[in-house]
C-alpha positions as a printed NumPy array, in Angstrom:
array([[242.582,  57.988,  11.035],
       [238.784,  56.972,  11.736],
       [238.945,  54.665,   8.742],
       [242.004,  53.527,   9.47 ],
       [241.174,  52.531,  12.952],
       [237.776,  51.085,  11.865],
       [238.758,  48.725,   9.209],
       [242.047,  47.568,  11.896],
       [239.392,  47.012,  14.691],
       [237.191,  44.878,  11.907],
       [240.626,  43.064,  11.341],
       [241.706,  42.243,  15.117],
       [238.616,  40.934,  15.688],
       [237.827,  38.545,  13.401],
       [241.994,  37.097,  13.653],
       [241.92 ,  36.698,  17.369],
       [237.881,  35.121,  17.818],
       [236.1  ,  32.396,  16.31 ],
       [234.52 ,  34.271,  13.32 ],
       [237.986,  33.677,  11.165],
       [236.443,  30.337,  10.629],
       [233.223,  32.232,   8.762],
       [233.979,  32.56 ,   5.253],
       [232.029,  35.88 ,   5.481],
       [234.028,  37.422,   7.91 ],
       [237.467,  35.579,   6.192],
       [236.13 ,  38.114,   2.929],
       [235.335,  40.925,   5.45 ],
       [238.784,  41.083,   6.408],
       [240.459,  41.108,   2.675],
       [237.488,  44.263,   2.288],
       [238.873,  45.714,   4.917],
       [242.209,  45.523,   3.47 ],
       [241.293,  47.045,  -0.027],
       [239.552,  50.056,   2.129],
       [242.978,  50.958,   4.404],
       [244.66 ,  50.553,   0.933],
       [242.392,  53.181,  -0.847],
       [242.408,  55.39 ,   2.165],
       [246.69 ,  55.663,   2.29 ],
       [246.992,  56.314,  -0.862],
       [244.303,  58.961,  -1.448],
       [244.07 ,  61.   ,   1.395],
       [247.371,  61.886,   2.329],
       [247.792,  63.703,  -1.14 ],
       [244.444,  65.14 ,  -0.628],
       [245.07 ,  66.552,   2.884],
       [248.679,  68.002,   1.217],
       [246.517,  69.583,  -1.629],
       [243.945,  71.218,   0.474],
       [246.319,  72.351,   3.1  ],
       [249.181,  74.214,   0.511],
       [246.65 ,  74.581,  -1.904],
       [248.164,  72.263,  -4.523],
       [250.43 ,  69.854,  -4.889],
       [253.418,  69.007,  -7.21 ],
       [253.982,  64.829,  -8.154],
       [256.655,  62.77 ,  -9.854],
       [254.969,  61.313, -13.202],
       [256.301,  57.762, -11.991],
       [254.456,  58.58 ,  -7.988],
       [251.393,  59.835, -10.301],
       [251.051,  56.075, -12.283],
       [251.723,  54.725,  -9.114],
       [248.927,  56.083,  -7.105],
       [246.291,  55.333, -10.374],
       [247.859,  51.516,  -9.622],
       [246.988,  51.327,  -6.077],
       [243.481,  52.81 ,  -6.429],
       [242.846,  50.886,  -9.627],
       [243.661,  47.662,  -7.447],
       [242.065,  48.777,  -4.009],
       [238.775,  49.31 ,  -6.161],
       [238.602,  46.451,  -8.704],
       [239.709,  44.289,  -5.605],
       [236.963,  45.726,  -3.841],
       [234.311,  45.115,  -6.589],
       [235.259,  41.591,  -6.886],
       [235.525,  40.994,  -3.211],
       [231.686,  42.178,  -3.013],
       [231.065,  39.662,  -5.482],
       [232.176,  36.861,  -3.817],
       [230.72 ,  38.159,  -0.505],
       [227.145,  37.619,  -2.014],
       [228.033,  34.362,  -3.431],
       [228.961,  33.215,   0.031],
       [225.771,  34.945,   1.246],
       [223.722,  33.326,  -1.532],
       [224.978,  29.655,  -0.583],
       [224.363,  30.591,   3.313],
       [221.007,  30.997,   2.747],
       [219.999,  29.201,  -0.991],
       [221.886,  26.142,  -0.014],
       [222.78 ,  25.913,   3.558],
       [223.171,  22.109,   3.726],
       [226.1  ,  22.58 ,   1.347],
       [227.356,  25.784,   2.12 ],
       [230.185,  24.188,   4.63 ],
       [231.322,  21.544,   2.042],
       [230.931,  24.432,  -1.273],
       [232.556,  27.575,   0.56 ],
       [235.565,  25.67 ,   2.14 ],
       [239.258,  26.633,   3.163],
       [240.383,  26.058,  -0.507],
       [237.494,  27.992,  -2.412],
       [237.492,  30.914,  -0.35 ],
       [241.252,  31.142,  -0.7  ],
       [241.182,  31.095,  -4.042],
       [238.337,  33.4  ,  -4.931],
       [240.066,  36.364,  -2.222],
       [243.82 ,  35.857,  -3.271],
       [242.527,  35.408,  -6.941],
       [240.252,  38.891,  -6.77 ],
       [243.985,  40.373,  -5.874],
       [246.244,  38.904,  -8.223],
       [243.216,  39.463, -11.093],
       [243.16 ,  43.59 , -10.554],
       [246.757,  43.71 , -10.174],
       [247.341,  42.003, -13.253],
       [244.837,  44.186, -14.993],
       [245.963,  47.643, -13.409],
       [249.403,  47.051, -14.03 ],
       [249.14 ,  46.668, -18.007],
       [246.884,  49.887, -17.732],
       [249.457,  51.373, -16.091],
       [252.326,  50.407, -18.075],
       [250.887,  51.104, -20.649],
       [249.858,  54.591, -19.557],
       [253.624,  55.023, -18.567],
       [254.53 ,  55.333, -22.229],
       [251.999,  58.408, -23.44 ],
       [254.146,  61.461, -24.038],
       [252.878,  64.802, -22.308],
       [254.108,  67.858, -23.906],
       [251.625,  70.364, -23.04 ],
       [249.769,  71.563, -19.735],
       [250.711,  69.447, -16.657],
       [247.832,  70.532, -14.367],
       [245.926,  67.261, -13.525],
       [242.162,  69.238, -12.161],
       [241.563,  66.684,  -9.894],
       [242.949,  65.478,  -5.98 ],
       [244.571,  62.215,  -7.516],
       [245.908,  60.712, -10.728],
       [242.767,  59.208, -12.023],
       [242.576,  57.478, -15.128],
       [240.332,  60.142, -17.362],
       [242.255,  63.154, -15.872],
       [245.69 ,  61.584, -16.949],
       [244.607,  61.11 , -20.215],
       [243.79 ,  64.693, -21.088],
       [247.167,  65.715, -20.535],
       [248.618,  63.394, -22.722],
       [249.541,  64.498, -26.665],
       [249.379,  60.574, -27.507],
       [246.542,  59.069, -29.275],
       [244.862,  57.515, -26.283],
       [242.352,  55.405, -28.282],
       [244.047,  52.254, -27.974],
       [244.857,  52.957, -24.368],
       [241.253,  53.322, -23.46 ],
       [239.728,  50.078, -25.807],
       [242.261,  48.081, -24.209],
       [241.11 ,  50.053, -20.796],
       [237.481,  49.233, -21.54 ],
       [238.244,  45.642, -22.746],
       [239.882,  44.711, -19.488],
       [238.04 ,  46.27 , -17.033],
       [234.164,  45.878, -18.36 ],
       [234.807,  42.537, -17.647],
       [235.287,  42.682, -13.922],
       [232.859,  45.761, -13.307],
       [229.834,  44.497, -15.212],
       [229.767,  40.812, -14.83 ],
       [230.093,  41.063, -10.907],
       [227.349,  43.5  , -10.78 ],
       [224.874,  41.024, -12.647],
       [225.817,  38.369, -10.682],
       [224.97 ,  40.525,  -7.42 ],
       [221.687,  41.364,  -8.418],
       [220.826,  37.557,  -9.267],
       [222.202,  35.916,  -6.074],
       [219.709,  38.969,  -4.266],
       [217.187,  38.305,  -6.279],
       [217.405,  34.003,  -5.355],
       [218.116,  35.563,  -1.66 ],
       [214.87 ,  37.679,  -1.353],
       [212.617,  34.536,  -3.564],
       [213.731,  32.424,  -0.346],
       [213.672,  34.32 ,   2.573],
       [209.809,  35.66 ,   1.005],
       [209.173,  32.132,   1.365],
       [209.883,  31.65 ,   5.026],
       [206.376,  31.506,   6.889],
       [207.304,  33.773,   9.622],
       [208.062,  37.381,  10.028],
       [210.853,  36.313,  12.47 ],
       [212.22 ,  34.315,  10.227],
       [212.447,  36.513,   7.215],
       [214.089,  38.686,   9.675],
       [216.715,  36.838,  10.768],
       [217.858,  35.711,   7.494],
       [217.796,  38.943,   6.325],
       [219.652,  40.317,   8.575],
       [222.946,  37.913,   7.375],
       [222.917,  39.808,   4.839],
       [221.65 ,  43.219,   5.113],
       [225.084,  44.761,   5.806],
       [226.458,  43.509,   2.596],
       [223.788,  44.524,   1.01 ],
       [223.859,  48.142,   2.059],
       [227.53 ,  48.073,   1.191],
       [227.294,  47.222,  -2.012],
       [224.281,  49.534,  -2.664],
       [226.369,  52.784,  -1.387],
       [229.204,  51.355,  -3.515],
       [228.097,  50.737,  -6.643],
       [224.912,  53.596,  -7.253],
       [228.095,  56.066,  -6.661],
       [230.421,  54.406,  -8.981],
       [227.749,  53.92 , -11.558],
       [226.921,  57.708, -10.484],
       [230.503,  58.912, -11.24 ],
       [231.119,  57.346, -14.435],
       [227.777,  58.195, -15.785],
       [228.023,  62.166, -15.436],
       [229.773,  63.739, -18.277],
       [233.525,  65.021, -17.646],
       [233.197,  68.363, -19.49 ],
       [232.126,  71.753, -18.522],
       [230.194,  72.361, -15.167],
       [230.18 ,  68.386, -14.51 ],
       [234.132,  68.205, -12.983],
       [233.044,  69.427,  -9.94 ],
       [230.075,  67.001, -10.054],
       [232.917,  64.261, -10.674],
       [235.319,  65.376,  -7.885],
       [232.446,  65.38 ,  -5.124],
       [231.586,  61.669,  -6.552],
       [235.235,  60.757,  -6.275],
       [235.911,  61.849,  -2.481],
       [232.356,  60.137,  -1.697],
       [233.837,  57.12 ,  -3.042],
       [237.406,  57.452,  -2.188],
       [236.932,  58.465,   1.027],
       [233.262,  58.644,   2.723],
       [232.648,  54.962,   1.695],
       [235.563,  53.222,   3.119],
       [234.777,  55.391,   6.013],
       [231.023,  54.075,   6.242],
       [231.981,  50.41 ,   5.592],
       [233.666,  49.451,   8.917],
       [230.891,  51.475,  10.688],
       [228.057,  49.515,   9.016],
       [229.646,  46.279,   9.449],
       [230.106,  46.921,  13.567],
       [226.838,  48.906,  13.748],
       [224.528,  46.655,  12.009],
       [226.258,  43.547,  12.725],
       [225.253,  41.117,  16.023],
       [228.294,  38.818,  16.051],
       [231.042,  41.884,  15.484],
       [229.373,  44.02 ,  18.451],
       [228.851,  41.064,  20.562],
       [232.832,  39.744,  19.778],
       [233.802,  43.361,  20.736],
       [232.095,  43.692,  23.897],
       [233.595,  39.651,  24.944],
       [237.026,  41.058,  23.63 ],
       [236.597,  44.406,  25.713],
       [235.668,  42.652,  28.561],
       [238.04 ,  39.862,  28.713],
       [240.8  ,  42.62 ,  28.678],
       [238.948,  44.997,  30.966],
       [238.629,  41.834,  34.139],
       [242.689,  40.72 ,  33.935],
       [243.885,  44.157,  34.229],
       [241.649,  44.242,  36.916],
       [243.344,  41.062,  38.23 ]])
């Protein structure tokens, strides 16, 4: 309900004040999205399982919930992306950040992160759709991940995961690299502002990205680089609610917390409401 509320709060705010002209907060709002989307379709099943201790699903739900986390996530890793690009051209090349990041660009690069993952999840899951399972249907995990799915199935699942790894290294290792080099331009310019106040402020556009993306990607990196057998699955399922749950809980907080123009919009919006039903 917390991240729920957070991320709706993050969305109100930046539709009904001037920041929906900011390409940042434009891209905030599409995060914000992916987040609510992760959080409905993990936790529910996840509250069910720990309440009854268990829970039965439909094959068809099962593919369907890998679908909407596959795109919530991807979605989410390109989003971040373009969020530093923007953040990269704010500060690299300010003088031609208005004309570079305009209505059309920014447009394209959120509505083109979505259709992109879905595209990509889909023929994952499609594909998944048609392994046979004939033995134990006991998925040890609190959703239908794509690992945990596979060891159920009696198919031959090589082709399903090259084609996995084909289609999704893509969009998980390129966007990584090209964070790290648009922070590594950002901190080579703001080093070179004389003063301290100055590196301060220009850090401080970005420094709530940048603590996103750091939460975000050293657990995803985290969970895919610890081994899935023996004592490790419990390793795994603490990464996964840490990333399917705790982060898209911290992200609206970090944005509001650490962010001037969000906390001062909120406290205009508050008060603006708070006078005319005093009137």
């Amino acid at each position: 309900v917390l991240c729920l509320v957070g991320n709706l709060i993050i969305i109100a705010l930046v539709s009904s004040s001037n920041l929906r002209e900011s390409p940042m907060y434009f891209f905030l709002c599409h995060l914000s999205l992916c987040d609510m989307l992760l959080t409905t379709d993990i936790v529910p099943g996840l509250l069910h399982i720990i309440l009854r201790n268990g829970r039965s699903i439909a094959f068809p739900e099962c593919v369907t919930q890998y679908q909407f986390f596959g795109v919530s996530t991807g979605t989410e890793c390109l989003l971040l992306t373009v969020m530093s690009y923007d953040r990269y051209l704010a500060i690299c090349r300010p003088l031609s950040y208005i004309r570079i990041m305009g209505t059309k660009l920014r447009h394209l690069l959120a509505f083109g992160s979505w259709v992109l993952i879905f595209g990509i999840t889909l023929t994952i899951a499609v594909l998944m759709s048609r392994l046979n399972f004939c033995g134990e249907n006991i998925i040890d995990h609190f959703f239908c991940d794509f690992v945990p799915i596979l060891q159920l199935s009696c198919s031959d699942t090589q082709l399903l995961q090259t084609i996995n790894l084909i289609l999704t290294s893509p969009v998980t290792l390129l966007p990584f690299m090209v964070i790290i080099v648009s922070y590594v331009c950002i901190a080579a310019v703001i080093m070179k502002i004389p003063t301290v106040t100055g590196r301060q402020k220009a850090f401080s556009t970005c420094s709530s990205h940048l603590t996103v993306v750091s939460i975000y990607y050293v657990t995803l990196h985290c969970m895919y680089m610890v081994p899935t057998s023996g004592r490790s699955v419990i390793a795994l399922k603490v990464l996964s609610l840490i990333y399917t749950v705790v982060t898209p809980f911290l992200n609206p907080l970090i944005y509001t917390l650490r962010n001037q123009e969000i906390k001062v919009t909120f406290v205009k919006m508050f008060c603006f409401k708070w006078k005319n039903q005093e009137t």
